[in-house]
KEDO-39488 format. One record per residue (C-alpha): residue in one letter; z negated, y, x. Coordinates in steps of 0.02 Angstrom, whole numbers. Each point is the difference from the previous one (the first is absolute). Layout:
BEGIN
SITE code     up  north   east
SITE    a      Z      Y      X
...
This chain:
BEGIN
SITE code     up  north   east
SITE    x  -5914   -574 -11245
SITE    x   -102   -117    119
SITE    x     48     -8    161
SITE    x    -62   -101    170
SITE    x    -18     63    157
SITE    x    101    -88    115
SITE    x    -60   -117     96
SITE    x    117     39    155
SITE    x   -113    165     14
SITE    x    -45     22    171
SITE    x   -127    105     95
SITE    x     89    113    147
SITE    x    -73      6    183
SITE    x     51     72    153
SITE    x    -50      8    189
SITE    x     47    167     93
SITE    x     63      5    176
SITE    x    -64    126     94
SITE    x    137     29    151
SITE    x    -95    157     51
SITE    x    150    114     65
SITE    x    121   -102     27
SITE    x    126     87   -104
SITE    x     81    153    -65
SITE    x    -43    -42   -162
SITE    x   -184    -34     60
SITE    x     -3    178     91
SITE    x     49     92   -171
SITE    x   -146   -118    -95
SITE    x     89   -133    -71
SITE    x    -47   -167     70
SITE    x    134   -113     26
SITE    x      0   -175     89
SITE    x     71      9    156
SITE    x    121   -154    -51
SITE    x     94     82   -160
SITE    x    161     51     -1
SITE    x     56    171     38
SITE    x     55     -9   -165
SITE    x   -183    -24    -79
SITE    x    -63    131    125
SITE    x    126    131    -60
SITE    x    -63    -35   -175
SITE    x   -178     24     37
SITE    x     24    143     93
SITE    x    122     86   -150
SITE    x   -158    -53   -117
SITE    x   -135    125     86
SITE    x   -153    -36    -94
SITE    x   -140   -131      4
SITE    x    -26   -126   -142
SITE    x   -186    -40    -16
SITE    x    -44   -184    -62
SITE    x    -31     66   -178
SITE    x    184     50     -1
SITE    x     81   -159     82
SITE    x   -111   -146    -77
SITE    x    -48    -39    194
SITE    x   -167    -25     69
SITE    x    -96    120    132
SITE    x     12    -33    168
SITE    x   -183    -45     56
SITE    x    -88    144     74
SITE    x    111    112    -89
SITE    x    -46    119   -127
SITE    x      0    -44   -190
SITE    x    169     10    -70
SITE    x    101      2    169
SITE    x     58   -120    138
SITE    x    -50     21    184
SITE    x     91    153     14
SITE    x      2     63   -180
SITE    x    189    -63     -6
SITE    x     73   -181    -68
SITE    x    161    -46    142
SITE    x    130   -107    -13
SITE    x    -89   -136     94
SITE    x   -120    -11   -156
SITE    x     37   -145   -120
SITE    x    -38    -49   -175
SITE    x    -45   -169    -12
SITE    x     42   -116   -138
SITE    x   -180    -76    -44
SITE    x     16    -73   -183
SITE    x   -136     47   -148
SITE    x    -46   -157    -67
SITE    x     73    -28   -201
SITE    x   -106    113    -95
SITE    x    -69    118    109
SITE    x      5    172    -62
SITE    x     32    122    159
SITE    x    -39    193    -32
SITE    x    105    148     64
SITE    x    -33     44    179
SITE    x   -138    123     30
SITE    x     47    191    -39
SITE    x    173    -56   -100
SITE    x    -30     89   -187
SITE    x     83   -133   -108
SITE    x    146    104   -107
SITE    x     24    108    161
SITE    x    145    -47    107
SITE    x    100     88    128
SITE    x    150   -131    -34
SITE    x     -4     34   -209
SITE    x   -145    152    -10
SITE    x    -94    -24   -181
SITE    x    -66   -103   -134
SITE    x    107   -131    -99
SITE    x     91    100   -122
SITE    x     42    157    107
SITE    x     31    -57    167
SITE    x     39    144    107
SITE    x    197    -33     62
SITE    x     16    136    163
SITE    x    157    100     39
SITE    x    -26    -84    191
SITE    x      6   -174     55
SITE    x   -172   -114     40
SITE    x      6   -100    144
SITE    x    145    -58    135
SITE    x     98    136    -61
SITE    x   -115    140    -32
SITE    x     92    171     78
SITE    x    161    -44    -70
SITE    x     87    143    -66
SITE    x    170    -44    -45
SITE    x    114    177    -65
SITE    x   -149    120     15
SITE    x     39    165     57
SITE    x    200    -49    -19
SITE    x    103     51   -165
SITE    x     14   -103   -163
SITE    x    162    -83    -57
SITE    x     28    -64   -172
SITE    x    130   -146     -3
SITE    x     78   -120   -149
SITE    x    126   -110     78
SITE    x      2   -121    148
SITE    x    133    106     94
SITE    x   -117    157     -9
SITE    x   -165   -121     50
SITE    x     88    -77    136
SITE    x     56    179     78
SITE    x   -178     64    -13
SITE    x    -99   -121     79
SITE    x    105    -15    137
SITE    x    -74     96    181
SITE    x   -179     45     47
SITE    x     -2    182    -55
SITE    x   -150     21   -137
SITE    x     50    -18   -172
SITE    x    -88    -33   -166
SITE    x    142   -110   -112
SITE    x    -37      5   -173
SITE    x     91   -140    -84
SITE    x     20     19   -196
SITE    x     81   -139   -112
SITE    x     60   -174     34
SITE    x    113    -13    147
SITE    x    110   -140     23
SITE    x     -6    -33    187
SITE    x    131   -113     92
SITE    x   -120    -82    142
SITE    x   -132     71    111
SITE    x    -17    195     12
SITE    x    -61     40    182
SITE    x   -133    126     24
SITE    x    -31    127    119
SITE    x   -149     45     91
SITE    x    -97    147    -83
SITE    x     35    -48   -178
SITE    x   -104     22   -177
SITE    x    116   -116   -148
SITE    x    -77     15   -132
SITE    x     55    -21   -191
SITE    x    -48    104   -153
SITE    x      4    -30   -151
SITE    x    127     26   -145
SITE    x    -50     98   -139
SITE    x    173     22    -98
SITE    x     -8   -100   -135
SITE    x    147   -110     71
SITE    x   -132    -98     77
SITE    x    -62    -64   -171
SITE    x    -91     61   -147
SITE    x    -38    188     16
SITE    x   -136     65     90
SITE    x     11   -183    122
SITE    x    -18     -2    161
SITE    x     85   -138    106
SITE    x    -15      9    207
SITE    x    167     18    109
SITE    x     56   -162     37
SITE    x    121    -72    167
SITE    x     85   -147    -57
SITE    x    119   -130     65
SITE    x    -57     54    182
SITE    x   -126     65     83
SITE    x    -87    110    162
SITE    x     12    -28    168
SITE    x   -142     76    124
SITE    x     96    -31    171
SITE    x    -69     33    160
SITE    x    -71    175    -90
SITE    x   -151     80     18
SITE    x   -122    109   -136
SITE    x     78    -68   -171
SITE    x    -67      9   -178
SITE    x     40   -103   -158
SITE    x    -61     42   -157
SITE    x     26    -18   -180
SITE    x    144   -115    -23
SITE    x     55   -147   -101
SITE    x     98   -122    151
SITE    x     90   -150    -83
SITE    x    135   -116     40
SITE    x     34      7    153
SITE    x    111   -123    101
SITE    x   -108      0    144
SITE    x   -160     99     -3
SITE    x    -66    127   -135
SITE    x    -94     89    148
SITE    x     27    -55    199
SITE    x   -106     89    139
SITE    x     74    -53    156
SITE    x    -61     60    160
SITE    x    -63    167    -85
SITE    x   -172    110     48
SITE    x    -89     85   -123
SITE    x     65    -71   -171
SITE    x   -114     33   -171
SITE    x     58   -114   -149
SITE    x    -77     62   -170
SITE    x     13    -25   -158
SITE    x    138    -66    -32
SITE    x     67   -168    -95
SITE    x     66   -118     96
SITE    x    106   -166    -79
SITE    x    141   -100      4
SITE    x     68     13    162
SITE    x     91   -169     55
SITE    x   -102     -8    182
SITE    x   -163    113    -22
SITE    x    -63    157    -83
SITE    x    -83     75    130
SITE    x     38    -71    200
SITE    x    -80     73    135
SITE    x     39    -54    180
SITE    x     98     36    154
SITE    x   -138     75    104
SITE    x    -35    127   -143
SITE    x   -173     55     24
SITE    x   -146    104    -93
SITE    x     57    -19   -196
SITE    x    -82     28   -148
SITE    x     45   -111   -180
SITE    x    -76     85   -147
SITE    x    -27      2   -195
SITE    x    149   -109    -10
SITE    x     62   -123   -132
SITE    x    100   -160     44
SITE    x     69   -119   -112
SITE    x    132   -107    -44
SITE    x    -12    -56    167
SITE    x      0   -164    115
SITE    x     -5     61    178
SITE    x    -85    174    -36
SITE    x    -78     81    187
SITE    x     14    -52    170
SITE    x    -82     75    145
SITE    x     90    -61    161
SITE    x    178   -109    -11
SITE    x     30   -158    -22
SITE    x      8   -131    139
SITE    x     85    123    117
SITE    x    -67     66    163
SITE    x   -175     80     -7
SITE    x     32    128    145
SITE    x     62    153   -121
SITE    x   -162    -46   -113
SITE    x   -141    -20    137
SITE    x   -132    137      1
SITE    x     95     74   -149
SITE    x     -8    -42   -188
SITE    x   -142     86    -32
SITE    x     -3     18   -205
SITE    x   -121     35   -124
SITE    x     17    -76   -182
SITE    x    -87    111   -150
SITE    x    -13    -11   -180
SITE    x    163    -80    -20
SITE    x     29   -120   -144
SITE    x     84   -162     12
SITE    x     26    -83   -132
SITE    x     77   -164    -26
SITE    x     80      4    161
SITE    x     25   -171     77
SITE    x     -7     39    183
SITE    x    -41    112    174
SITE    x   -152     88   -107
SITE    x     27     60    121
SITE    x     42   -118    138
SITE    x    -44     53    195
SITE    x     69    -45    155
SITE    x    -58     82    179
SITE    x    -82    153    -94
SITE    x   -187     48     80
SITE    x    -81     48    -93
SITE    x     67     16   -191
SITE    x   -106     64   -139
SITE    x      7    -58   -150
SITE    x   -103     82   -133
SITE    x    -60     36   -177
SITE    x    193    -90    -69
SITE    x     17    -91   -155
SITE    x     60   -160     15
SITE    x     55    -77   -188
SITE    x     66   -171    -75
SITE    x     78    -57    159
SITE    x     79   -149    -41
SITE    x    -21   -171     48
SITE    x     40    -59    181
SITE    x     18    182     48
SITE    x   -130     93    122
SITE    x    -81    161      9
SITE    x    -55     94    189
SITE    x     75   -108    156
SITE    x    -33     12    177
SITE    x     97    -75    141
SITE    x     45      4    171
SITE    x   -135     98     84
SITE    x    -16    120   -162
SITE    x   -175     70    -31
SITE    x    -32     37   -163
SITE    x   -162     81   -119
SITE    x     19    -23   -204
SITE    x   -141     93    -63
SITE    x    -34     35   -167
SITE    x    163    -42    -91
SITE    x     -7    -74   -168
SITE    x     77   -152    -27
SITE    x     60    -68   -178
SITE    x     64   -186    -34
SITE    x     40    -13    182
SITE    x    -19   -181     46
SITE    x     26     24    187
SITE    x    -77    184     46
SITE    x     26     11    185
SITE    x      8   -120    159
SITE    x     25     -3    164
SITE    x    161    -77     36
SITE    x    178     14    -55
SITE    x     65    -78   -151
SITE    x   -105    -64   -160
SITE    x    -80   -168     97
SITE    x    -44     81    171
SITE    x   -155     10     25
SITE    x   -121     54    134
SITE    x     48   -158    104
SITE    x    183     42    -12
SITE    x     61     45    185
SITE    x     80    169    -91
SITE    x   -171     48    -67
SITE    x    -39    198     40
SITE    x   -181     64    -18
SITE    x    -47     40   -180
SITE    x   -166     85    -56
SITE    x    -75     18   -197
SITE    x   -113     82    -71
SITE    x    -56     67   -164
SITE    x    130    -63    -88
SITE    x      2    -22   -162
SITE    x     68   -156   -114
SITE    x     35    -52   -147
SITE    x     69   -165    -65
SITE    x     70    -19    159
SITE    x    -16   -113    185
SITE    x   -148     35    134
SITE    x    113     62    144
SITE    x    -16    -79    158
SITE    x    -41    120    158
SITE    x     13    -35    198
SITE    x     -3    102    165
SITE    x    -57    177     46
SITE    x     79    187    -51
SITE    x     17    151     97
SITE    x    -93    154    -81
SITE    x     80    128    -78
SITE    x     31    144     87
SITE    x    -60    112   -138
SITE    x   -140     23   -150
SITE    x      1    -92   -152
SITE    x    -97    -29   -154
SITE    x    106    -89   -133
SITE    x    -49    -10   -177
SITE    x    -89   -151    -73
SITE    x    117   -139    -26
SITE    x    -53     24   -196
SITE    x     63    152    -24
SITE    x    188    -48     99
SITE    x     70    -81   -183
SITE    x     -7    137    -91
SITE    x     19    131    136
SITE    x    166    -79     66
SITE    x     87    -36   -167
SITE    x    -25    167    -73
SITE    x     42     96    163
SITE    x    152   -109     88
SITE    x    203     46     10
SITE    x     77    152    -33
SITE    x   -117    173    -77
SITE    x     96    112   -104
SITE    x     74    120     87
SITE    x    117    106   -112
SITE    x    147    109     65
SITE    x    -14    177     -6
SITE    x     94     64   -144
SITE    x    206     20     39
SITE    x    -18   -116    149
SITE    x     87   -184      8
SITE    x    197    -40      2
SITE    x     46    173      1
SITE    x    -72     27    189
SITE    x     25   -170     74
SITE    x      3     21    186
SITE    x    -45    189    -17
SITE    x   -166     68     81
SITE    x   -123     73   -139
SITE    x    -39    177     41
């Protein structure tokens, strides 16, 4: 199928600031503007390696050798500016990215590699590891487990009928397998573990894991991160929550959204609150968005508020219906959507909240595109300058996201070892 390259593609640049050694982070190698937060500085530090031009999209500093800035690192105080390709203009991959190679999806359309760690913000998050596994089958059970921050891996198998939001503790892996029984349908089916009526609650907690569930119904939110660190979100399916599927805000910082289907959907991912106080959100909110599919959601695409910078790459965005939106930025949000795929989207990102803001709109945050990819679907509009990101990527050619995404997205089989399930709810597998 014919498709045109958008024509809100724009080419990345960035200026360095060399502050010589005027901080800690400078000492260790990482150059960072004397003006960012501590915050931003922490990050860079944490990230320890440089990112050479061919890795960031950025230009070399002049003087500096091929491939690098000034001092072979790309700092905070580095921008990427919004400078639009003219309708038409084909743009190619930035020097030394292998098209089909991607740290953020890792392969070629039909087997995109889908890692066992998170990509991005919340790379190092290791939920359970190292703690014992606990099968459980009823909300009771569920609600018993995830509760404190001891390490603990908490296998969820069947539907579970929750009453409201489950809080979760720091140090936690939920994750659903499959059922295999034959109750679940036909025999030999597989069907993933499902949460309904209700849904998870990542408080205040720090190092916590979600994987493999079906989340619907919820009276509030299928999935609310709230003032949590260290938070990975994959692959799971994500719908019909009465507020959103999937909010992240509270100060909750370095997160990681992945291989994810939402639908059935009108507000479906925030990043920041609502019209509240920005203080618990400033410096924080740092999330990164990949291969998720959304499809026919009508809003928050997702929508960002105060988050600097947010990442938001190689998603599928499908049949979005009319007068809805796709990517947002507001309220001193930065935000990069690279490479996503977009599909009968009429309104693919802006900066600005709501579906008429625009980069005039006094709410407007920064928003940078690039090698995007649409079909049958608006131009985008762009506006303002994005921090880098404080690690490598190469994302897959938009082309490849379609297929990629809606093979790969929500819940992978994951079957119960045999004589597990109701009979040990709440017990610890040995």
């Amino acid at each position: 199928m014919a498709r045109a390259r958008s024509a809100g593609t724009v080419i990345v640049t960035s200026v360095a600031l060399c502050v010589g050694l005027a901080t800690l982070a400078a000492c260790a190698g990482v150059e960072v503007d004397e003006h960012a937060s501590p915050a931003t500085t922490e990050l860079y530090q944490a990230t320890g390696r440089a990112r050479s031009s061919t890795e960031t999209g950025t230009s070399s500093t002049p003087g500096s050798t091929p491939g690098t800035t000034g001092t072979g690192l790309a700092g905070p105080s580095s921008s990427a500016t919004a400078t639009a390709v003219p309708p038409g203009t084909s743009t190619s991959p930035t020097p030394g990215e292998a098209p089909g190679t991607s740290t953020a999806g890792g392969g070629d359309t039909g087997d995109v590699a889908q890692p066992d760690e998170p990509f991005g913000f919340g790379q190092g998050t290791t939920g359970g590891a190292g703690g014992p596994t606990v099968t459980v089958s009823s909300s009771p059970a569920l609600v018993e487990a995830a509760a404190g921050d001891e390490p603990l891996v908490i296998e969820v198998a069947g539907t579970v009928a929750l009453d409201g939001m489950v809080p979760v503790g720091s140090n936690k892996t939920v994750v659903g397998v499959a059922r295999t029984d034959g109750a679940a349908g036909a025999a030999g089916s597989v069907e993933p573990a499902e949460l309904v009526g209700g849904g998870l609650h990542i408080d205040a907690a720090e190092n916590v894991i979600v994987q493999d569930l079906a989340i619907s119904g919820s009276a509030g939110d299928d999935i609310d991160v709230d003032g949590a660190t260290d938070v990975w979100i994959d692959h799971n399916d994500l719908s019909a929550a009465a507020d959103g599927a999937l909010d992240i805000g509270g100060g909750s910082d370095r997160v990681t959204v992945s291989w994810n289907h939402f639908h059935d959907q009108d507000q479906t991912t925030r990043v920041g609150h609502g019209d509240g106080p920005a203080a618990p959100d400033t410096d924080q909110l740092r999330v990164t968005y990949h291969h998720n599919w959304f499809q026919g959601t009508a809003r928050h695409n997702p929508s960002v508020r105060l988050g600097h910078p947010v990442h938001v790459v190689n998603n599928h965005f499908s049949d979005i219906p009319g007068g809805g939106e796709g990517v947002t930025s507001s309220d001193d949000a930065g935000v990069l959507v690279e490479a996503n795929a977009f599909e009968n989207v009429a309104d693919p990102f802006h900066p600005g909240a709501g579906t008429s803001a625009g980069a005039d709109d006094p709410s407007a945050g920064s928003l940078v595109a690039r090698d995007n990819h649409l079909e049958a679907s608006g131009e985008g509009r762009t506006g303002g300058t994005v921090l880098p990101l404080p690690y490598a990527s190469t994302p897959d050619p938009a082309t490849s996201v379609e297929a990629a995404v809606t093979t790969g997205a929500g819940p992978r089989p994951r079957p119960l070892p045999d004589g597990a399930g109701e009979a040990h709810d709440g017990g610890v597998a040995g």
